[in-house]
ROSE-4610 file (N, C-alpha, C; in Angstrom, 1 decimal, always signed):
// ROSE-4610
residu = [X/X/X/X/X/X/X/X/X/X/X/X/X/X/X/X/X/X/X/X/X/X/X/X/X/X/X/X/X/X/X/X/X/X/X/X/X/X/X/X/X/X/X/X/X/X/X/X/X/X/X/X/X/X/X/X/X/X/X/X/X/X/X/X/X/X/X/X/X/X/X/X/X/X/X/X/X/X/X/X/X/X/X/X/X/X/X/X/X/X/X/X/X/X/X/X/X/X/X/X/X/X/X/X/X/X/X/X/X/X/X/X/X/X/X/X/X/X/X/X/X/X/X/X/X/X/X/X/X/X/X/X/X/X/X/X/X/X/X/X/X/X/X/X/X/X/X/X/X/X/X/X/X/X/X/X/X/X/X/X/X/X/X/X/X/X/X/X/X/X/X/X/X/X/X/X/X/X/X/X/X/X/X/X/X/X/X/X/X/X/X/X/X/X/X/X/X/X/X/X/X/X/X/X/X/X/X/X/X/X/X/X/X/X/X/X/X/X/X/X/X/X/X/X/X/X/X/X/X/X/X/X/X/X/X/X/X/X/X/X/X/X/X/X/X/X/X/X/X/X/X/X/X/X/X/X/X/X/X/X/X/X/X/X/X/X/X/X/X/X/X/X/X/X/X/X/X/X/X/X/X/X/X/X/X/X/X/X/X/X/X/X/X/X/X/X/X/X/X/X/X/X/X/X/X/X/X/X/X/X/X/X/X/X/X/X/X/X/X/X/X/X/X/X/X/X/X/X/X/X/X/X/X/X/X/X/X/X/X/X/X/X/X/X/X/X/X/X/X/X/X/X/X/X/X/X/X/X/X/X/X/X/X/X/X/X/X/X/X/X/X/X/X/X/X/X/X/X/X/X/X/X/X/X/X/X/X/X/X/X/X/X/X/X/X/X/X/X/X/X/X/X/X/X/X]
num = [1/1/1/2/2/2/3/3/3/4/4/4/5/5/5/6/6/6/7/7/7/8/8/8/9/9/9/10/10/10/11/11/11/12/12/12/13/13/13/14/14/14/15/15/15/16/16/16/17/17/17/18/18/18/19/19/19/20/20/20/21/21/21/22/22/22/23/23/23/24/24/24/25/25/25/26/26/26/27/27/27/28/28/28/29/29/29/30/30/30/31/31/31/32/32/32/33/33/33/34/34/34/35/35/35/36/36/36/37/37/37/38/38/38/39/39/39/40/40/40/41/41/41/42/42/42/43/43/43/44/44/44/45/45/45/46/46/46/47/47/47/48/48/48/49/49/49/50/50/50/51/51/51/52/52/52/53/53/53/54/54/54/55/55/55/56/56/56/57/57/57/58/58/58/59/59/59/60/60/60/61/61/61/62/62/62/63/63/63/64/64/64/65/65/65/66/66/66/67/67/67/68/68/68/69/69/69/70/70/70/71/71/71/72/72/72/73/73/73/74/74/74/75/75/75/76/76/76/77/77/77/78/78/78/79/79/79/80/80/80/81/81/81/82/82/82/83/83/83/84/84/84/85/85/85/86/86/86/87/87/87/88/88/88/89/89/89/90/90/90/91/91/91/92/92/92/93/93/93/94/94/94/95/95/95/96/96/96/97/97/97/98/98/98/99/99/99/100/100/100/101/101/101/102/102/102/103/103/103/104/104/104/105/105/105/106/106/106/107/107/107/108/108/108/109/109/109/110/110/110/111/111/111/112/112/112/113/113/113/114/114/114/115/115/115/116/116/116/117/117/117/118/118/118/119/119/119/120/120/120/121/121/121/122/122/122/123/123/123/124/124/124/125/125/125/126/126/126/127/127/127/128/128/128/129/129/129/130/130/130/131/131/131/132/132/132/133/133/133/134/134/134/135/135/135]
x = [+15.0/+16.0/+15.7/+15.1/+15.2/+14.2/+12.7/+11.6/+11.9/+13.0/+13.2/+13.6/+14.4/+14.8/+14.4/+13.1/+12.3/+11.5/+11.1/+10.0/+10.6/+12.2/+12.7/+13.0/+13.1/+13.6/+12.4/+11.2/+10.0/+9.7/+10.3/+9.7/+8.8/+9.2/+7.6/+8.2/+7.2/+7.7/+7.3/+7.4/+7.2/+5.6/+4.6/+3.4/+3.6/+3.1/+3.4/+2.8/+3.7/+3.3/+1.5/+1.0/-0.1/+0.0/+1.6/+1.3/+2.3/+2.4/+3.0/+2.5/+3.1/+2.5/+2.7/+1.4/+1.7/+2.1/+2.9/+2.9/+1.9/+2.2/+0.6/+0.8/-0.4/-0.9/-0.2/+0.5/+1.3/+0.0/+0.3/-0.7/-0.8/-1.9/-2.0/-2.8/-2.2/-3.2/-4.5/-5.3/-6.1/-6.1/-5.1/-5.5/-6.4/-7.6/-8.5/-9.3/-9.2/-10.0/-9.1/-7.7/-7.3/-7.6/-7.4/-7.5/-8.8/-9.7/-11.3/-11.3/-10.7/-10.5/-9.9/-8.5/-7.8/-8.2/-8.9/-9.4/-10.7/-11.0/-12.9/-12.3/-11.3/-10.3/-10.1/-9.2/-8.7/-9.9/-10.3/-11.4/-12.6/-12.9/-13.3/-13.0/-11.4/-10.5/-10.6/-9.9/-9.4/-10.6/-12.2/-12.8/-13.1/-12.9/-13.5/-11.6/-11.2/-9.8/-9.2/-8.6/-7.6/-6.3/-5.3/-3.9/-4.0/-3.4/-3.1/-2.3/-2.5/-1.3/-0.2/+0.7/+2.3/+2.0/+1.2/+1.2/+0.6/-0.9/-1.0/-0.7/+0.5/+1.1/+1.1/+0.7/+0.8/-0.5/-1.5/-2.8/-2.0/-1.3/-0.9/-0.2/+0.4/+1.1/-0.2/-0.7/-2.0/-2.4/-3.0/-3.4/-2.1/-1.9/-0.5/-0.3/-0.1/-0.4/-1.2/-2.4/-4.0/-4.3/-3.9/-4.4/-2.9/-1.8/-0.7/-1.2/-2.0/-2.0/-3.5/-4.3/-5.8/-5.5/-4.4/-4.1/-3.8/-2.3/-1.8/-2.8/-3.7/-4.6/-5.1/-5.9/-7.0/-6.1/-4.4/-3.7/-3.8/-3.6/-3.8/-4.7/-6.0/-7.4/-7.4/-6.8/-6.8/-6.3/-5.3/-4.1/-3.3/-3.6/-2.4/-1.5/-1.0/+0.5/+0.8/+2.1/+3.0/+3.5/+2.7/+3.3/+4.0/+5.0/+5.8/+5.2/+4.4/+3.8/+4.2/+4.4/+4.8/+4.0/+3.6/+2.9/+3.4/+3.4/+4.0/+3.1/+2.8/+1.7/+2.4/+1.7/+2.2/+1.5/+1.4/+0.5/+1.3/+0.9/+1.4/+0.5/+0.8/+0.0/-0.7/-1.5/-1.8/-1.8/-0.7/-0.7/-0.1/-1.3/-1.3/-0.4/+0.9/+1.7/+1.4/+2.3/+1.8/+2.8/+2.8/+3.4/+3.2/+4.5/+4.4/+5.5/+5.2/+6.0/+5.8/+7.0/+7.4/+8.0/+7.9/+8.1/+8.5/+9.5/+10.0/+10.0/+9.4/+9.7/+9.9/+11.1/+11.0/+11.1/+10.1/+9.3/+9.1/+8.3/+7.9/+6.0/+5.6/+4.5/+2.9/+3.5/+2.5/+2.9/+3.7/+3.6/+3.1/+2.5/+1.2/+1.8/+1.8/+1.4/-0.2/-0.5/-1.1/-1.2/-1.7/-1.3/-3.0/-3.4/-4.0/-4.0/-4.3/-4.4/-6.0/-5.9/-6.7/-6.0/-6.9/-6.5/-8.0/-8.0/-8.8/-8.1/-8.7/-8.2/-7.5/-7.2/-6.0/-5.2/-5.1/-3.9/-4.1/-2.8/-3.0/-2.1/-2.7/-2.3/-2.1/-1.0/-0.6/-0.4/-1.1/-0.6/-0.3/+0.8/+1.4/+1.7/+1.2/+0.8/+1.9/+2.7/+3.4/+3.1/+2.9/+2.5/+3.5/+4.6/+5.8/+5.4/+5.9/+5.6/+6.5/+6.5/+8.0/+7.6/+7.0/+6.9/+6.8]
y = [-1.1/-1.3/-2.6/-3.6/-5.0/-4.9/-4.2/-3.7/-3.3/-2.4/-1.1/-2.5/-3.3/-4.6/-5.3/-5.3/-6.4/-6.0/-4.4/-4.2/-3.8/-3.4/-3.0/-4.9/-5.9/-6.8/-7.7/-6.9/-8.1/-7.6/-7.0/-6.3/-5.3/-4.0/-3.3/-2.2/-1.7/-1.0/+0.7/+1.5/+2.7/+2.5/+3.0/+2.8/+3.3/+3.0/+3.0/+4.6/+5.5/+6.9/+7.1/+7.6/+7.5/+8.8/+9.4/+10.3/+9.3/+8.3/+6.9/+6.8/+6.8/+6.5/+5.3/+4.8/+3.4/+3.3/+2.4/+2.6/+2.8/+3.7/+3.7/+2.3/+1.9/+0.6/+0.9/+0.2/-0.1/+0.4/+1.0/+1.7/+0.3/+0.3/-0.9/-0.1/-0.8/+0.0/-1.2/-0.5/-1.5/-2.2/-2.7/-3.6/-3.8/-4.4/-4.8/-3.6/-2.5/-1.4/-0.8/-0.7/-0.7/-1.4/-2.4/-3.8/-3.4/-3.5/-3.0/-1.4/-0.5/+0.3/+0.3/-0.3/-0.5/-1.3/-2.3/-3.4/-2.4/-1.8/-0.8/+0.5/+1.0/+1.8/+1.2/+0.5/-0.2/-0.2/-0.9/-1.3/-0.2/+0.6/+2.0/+3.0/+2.7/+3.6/+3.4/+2.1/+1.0/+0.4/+0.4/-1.0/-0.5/+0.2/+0.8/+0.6/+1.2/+1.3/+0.5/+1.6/+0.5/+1.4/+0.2/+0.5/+1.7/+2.7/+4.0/+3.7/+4.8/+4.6/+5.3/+5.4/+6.1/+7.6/+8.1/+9.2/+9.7/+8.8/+9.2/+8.4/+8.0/+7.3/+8.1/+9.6/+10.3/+9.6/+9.3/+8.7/+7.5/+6.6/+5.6/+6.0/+7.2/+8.2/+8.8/+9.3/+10.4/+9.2/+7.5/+6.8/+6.4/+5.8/+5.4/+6.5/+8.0/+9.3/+8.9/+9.0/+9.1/+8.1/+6.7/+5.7/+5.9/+6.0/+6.3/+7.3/+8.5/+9.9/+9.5/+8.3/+8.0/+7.3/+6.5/+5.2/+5.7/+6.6/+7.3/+8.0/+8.8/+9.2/+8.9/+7.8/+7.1/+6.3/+5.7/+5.1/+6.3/+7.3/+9.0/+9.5/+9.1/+8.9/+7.7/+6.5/+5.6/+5.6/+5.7/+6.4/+7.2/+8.2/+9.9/+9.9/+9.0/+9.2/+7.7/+8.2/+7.0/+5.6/+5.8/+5.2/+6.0/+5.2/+5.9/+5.0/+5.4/+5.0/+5.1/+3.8/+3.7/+3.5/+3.3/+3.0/+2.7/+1.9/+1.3/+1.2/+1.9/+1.2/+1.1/+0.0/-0.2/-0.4/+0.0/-0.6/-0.6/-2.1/-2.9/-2.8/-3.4/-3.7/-5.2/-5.3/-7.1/-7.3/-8.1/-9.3/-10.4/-11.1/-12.3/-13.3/-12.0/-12.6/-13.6/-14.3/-14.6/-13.8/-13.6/-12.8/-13.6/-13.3/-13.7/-12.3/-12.4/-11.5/-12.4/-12.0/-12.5/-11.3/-11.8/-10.5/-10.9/-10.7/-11.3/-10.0/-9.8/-9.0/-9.1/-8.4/-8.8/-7.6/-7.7/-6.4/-6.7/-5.9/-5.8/-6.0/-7.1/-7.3/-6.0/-5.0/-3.6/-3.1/-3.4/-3.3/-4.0/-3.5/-4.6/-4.2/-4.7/-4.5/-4.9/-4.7/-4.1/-4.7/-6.0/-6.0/-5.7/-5.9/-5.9/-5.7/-6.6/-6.5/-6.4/-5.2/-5.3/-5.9/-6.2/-6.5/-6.3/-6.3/-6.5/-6.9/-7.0/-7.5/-6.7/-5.2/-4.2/-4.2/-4.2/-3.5/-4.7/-4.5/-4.6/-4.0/-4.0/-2.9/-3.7/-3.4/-3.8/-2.9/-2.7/-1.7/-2.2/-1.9/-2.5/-1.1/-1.8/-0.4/-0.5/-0.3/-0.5/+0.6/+0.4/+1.0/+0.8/+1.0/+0.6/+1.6/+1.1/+2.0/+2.7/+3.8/+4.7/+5.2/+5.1/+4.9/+3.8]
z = [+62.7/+61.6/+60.9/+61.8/+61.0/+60.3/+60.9/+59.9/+58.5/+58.5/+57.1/+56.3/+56.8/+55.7/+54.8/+56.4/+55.6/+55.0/+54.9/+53.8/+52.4/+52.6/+51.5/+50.5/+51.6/+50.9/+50.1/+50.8/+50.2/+49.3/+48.6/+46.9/+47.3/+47.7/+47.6/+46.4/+45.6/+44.2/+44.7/+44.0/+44.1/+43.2/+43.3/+42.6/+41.0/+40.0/+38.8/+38.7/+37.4/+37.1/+36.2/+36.7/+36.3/+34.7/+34.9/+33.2/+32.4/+32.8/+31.7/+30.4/+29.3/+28.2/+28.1/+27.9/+26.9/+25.2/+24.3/+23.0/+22.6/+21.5/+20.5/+19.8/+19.4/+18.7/+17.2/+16.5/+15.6/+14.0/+13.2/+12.6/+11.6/+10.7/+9.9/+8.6/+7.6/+6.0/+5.6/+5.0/+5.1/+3.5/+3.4/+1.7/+0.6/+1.5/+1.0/+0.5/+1.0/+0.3/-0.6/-0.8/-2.3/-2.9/-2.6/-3.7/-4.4/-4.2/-4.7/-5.1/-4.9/-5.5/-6.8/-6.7/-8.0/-9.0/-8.5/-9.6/-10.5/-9.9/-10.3/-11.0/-10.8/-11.4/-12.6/-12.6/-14.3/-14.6/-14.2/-14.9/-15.9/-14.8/-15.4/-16.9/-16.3/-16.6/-18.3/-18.6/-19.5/-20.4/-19.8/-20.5/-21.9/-22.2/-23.8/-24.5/-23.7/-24.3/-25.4/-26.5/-27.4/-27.5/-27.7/-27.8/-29.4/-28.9/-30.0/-30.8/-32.0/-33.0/-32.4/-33.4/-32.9/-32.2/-33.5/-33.4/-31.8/-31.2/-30.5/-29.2/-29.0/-27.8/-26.3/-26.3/-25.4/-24.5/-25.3/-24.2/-23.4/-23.8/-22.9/-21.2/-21.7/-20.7/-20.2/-20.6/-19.6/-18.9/-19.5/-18.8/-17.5/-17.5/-16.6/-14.9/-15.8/-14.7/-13.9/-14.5/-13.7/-12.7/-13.2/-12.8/-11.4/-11.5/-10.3/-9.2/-10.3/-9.2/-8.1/-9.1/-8.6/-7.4/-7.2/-6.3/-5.5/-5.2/-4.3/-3.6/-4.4/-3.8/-2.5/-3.0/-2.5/-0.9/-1.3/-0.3/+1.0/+0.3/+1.3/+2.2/+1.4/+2.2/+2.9/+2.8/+3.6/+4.8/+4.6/+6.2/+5.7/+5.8/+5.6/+6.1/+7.4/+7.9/+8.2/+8.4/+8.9/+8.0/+6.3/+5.3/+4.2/+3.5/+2.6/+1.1/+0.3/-0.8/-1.8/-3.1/-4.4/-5.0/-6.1/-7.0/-8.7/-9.0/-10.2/-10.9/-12.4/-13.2/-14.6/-14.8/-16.8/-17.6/-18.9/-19.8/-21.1/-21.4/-22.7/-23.6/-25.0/-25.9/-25.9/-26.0/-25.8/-27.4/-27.3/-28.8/-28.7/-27.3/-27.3/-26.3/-26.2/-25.5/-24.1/-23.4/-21.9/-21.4/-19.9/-19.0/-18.0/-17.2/-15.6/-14.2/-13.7/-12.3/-11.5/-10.6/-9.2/-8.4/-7.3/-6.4/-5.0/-4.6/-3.2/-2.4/-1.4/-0.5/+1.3/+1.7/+3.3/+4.0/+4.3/+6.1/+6.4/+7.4/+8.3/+8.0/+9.7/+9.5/+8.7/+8.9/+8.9/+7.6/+6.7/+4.9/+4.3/+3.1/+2.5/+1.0/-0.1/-1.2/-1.9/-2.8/-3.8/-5.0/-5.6/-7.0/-7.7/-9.1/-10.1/-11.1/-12.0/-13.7/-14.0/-15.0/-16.3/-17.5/-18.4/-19.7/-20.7/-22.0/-23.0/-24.2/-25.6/-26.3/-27.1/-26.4/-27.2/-26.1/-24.8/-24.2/-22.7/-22.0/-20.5/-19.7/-18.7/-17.4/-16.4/-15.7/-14.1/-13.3/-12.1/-11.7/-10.0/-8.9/-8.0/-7.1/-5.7/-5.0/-3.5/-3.5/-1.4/-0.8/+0.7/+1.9/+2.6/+3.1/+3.7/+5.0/+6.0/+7.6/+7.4/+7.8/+8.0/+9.9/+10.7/+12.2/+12.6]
């Protein structure tokens, strides 16, 4: 009896389950290959580009689409699950103005954003990309 005591009292464990899962590793987007995507995009997309007349303001819109549907894309081919993806794109007229944005954001370490501008001497483009984890 004094045996059962003492082996129950010296800490002995039951051996660990060998069909234990460990967590999966916390998934991560990789930025830096948007970032070089999106910058070679505008760029592409835009460098001939000039700001349209009234009549034809629908090209500003087809551009805007493409360059959103191109990014998403490409975030898709990057990691297909486990992020929830935005993409924000604009395009101005350049006359000269300056501009500035700020952007405060609080997540989690595994969300990344996304920024890049084009510009030329007719128009400019911002376009702003989040990966937010949803697992």
């Amino acid at each position: 009896m004094a045996s059962a005591l003492s082996s129950a009292s010296a800490g002995f464990r039951s051996p660990a389950r060998s069909d234990a899962q460990s967590p999966a590793p916390r998934l991560s987007f990789d930025s830096d290959l948007l970032k070089v995507y999106t910058k070679t995009l505008l760029s592409t997309t835009l460098h001939s580009a000039l700001w349209p007349d009234l009549k034809e303001r629908d090209k500003v819109k087809a551009w805007i689409k493409e360059i959103g549907d191109r990014v998403k894309t490409r975030m898709l081919e990057i990691q297909p699950t486990g992020f929830k993806y935005i993409v924000l794109t604009q395009i101005n007229e350049n006359l000269g103005q300056g501009g500035r944005a700020d952007m405060a954001c609080h997540w989690e370490d595994s969300d990344v954003v996304v920024q890049e501008m084009f510009s030329n001497d007719s128009l400019i483009c911002i376009c702003i990309a989040f990966a937010i984890r949803t697992v």
